[in-house]
Each structure stands twice: as C-alpha cells, then as structure tokens.
C-alpha positions as CSV (number, residue, x, y, z in Angstrom):
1,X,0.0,0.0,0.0
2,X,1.6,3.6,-0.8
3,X,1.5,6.1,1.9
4,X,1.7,9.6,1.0
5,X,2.8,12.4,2.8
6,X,2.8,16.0,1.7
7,X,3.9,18.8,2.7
8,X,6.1,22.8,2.1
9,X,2.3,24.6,2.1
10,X,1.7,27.6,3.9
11,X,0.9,31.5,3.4
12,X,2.1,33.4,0.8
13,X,1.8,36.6,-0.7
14,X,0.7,37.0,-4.5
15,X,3.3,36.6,-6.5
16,X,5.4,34.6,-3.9
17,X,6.8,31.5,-4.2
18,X,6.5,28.0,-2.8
19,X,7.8,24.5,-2.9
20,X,5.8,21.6,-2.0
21,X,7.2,17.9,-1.4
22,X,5.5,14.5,-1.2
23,X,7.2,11.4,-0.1
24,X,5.8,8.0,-1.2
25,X,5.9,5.2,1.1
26,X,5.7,1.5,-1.0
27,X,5.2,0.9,-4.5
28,X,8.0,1.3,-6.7
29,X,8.4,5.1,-6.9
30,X,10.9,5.2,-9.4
31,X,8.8,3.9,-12.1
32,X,5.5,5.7,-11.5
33,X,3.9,8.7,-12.9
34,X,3.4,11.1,-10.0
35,X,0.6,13.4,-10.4
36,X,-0.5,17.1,-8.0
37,X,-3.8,18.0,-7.8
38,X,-5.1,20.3,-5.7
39,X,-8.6,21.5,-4.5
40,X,-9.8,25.0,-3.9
41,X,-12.9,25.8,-1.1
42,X,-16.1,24.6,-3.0
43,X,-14.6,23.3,-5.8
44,X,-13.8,19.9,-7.3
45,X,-9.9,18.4,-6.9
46,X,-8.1,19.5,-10.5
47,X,-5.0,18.1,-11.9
48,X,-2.1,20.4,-11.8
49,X,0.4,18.3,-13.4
50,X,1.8,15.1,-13.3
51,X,5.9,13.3,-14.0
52,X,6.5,10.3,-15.3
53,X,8.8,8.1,-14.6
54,X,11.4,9.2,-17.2
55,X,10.7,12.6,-16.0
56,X,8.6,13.7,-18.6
57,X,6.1,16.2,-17.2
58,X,2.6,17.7,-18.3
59,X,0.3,20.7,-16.5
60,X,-2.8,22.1,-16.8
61,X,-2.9,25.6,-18.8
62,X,-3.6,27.5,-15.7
63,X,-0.2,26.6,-14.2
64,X,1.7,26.2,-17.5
65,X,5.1,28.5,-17.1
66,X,4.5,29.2,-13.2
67,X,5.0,25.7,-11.9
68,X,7.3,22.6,-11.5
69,X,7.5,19.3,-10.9
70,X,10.3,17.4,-10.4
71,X,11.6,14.3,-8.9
72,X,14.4,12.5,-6.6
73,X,13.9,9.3,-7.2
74,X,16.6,8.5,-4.5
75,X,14.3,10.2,-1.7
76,X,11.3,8.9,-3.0
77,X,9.6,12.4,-3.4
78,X,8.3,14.7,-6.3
79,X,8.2,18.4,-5.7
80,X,5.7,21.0,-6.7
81,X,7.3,24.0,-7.3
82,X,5.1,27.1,-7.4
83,X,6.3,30.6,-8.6
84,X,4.4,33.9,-9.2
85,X,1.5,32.6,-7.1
86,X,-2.2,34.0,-7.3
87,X,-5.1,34.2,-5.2
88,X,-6.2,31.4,-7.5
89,X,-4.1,29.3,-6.4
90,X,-5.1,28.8,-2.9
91,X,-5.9,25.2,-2.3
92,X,-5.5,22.0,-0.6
93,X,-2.5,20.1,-2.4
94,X,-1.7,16.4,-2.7
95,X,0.3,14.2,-4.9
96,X,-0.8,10.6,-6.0
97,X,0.4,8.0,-7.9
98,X,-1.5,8.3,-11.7
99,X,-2.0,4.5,-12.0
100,X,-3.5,2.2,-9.4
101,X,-6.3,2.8,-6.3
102,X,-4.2,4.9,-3.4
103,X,-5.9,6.6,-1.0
104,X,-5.0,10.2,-1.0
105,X,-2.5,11.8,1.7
106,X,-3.7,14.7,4.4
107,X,-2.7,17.0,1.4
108,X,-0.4,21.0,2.4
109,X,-2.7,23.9,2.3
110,X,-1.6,26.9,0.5
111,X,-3.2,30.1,0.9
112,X,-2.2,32.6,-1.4
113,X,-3.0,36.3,-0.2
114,X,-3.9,39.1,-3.0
C-alpha cells in the first residue's frame, strides 16, 4: 500500500513562491507517474500536473510557465514548485500515484494572499 505524505504549504503573498514535497511510502516510486492535484474551497480536486517516470512532465494551462515538478527518485519524493502565485491558487495540495487505487495523503494547504 503507498502512503503519502505531503507537505512545504503555507501562506504566501501574491506573486510569492512555494515548494511543495511528497514522499511516497511502498510501491515502486521510481517507475511511477506522479501526479498534483489540488482542491480550492467549494470546488472539485483539479489536476495540476503530473511526471513520469522518465521525468517527462505535463500541467494544466492554468499553471503552465508558473509551476514545476520534479523528482528524486533516491528520496522517494516529487516536488511541486510554485512561482508567481495567485489568489487562485489557494488550495488544498496532494500528490498521488496516476496509475492504481491509493488513498489520497492529508494534502499541504496553500493560501495565497492578494
């Protein structure tokens, strides 16, 4: 069973910056696609991007040229980082693995001031 565990969320200006991480527990990490999603008050959970593997990595248009993901295969976590933050923004975050039935981690909570 993977466990997930994510964290780096906080408060943050508009325009900030932050850096979220998720370790993964189980599984074989090196080989999965890693996927954030995140969840804003009222709304439904949204992909933000996901990394495969090979590191290959995709996002949504509404985070396309502001965020990252990456990888450390070694540490068993994939990083969301998140540049010239908006009000939008503001969320729950988790990471999950794309393929397979995980149960979701507690998720970071990112509040992003205007």
């Amino acid at each position: 069973q993977v466990r997930l565990v994510e964290s780096g969320g906080g408060l943050v200006q508009a325009g900030g910056s932050l850096r979220l991480s998720c370790v993964v527990s189980g599984g074989i990490f090196r080989i999965e696609t890693m996927a954030w999603y995140r969840q804003a008050p009222g709304k439904q959970r949204e992909l933000v991007g996901y990394i495969t593997g090979g590191g290959s990595t995709t996002y949504a248009d509404s985070v396309k040229g502001r965020f990252t993901i990456s990888r450390d295969n070694a540490k068993n976590t994939v990083y969301l980082q998140m540049n010239s933050l908006k009000p939008e923004d503001t969320g729950v975050y988790y990471c999950k693995p794309v393929i397979g039935n995980h149960a979701w981690g507690q998720g970071t909570q990112v509040t992003v001031s205007s």
